[in-house]
C-alpha positions as semicolon CSV with decimal commas, in nm:
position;residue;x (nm);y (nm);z (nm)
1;X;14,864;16,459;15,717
2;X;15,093;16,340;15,967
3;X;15,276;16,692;15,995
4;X;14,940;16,904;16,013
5;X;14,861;16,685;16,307
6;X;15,189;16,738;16,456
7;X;15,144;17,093;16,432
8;X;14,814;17,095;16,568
9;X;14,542;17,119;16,256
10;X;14,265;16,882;16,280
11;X;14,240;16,629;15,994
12;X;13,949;16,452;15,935
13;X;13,635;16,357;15,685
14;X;13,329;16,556;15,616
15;X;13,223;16,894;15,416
16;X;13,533;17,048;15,295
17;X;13,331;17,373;15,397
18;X;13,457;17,310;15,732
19;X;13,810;17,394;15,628
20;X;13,997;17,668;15,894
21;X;14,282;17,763;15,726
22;X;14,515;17,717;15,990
23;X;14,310;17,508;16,165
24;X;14,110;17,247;16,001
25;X;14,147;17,022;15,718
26;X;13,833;16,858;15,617
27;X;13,892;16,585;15,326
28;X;13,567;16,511;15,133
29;X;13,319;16,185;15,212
30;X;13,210;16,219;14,828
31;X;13,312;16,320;14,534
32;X;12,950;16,524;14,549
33;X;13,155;16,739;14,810
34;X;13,384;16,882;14,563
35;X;13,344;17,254;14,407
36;X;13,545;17,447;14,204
37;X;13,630;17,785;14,330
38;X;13,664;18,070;14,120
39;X;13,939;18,363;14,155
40;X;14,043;18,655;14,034
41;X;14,377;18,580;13,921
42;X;14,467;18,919;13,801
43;X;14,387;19,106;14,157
44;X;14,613;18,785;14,317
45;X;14,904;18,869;14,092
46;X;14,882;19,239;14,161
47;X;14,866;19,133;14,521
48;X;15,171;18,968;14,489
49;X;15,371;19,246;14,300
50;X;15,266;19,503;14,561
51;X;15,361;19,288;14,859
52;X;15,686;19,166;14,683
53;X;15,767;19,560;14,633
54;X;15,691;19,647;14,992
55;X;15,835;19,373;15,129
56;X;16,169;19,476;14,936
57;X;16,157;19,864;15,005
58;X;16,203;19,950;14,648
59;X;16,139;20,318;14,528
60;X;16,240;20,266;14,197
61;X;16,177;19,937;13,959
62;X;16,425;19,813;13,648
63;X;16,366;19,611;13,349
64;X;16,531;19,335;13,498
65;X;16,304;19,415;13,823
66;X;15,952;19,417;13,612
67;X;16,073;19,084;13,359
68;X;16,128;18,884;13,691
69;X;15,792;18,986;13,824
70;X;15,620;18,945;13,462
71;X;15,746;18,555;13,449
72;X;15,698;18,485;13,833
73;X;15,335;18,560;13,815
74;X;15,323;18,463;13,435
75;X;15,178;18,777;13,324
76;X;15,276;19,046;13,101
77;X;15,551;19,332;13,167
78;X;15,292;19,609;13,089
79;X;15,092;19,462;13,399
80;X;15,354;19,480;13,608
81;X;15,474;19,832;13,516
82;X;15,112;19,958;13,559
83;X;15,081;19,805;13,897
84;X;15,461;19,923;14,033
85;X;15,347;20,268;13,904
86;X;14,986;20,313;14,052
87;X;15,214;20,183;14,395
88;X;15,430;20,514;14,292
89;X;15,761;20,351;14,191
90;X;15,995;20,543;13,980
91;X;16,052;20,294;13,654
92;X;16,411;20,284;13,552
93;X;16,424;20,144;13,203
């Protein structure tokens, strides 16, 4: 907590719907205050493929390229080959 203060966040109790990312950190009163958010995992890890591609400048993907992606965002190589392609990478096997 100590470093979010130092950097200017506000920590403090209340509704965790309060959170600003950025911001705000708003630790629950009661346990009553907790929820469970649900995601959708498989549009986060295709996120992450396309902005690790971009952020590389890669035209062109390898095996070794699509295994490292496949166990960073534990999914499957097919995944990440369909994703790299729809971006229009050339796939170098």
């Amino acid at each position: 907590m100590q470093f979010a203060r130092e950097n200017g966040i506000i920590v403090r109790r209340g509704d965790p719907k309060d959170n600003v990312p950025g911001k705000a950190i708003v630790i629950p009163e009661y346990p009553a205050q907790l929820q469970v958010k649900d995601f959708d995992l498989p549009a986060i890890r295709a996120s992450y493929v396309r902005k690790m591609a971009e952020a590389v400048g890669v035209q062109t993907a390898t095996a070794e390229d699509i295994e490292f992606l496949a166990a960073d965002t534990k999914s499957q190589g097919e995944e990440v080959r369909c994703i790299l392609s729809a971006m229009g990478l050339k796939i170098v096997d």
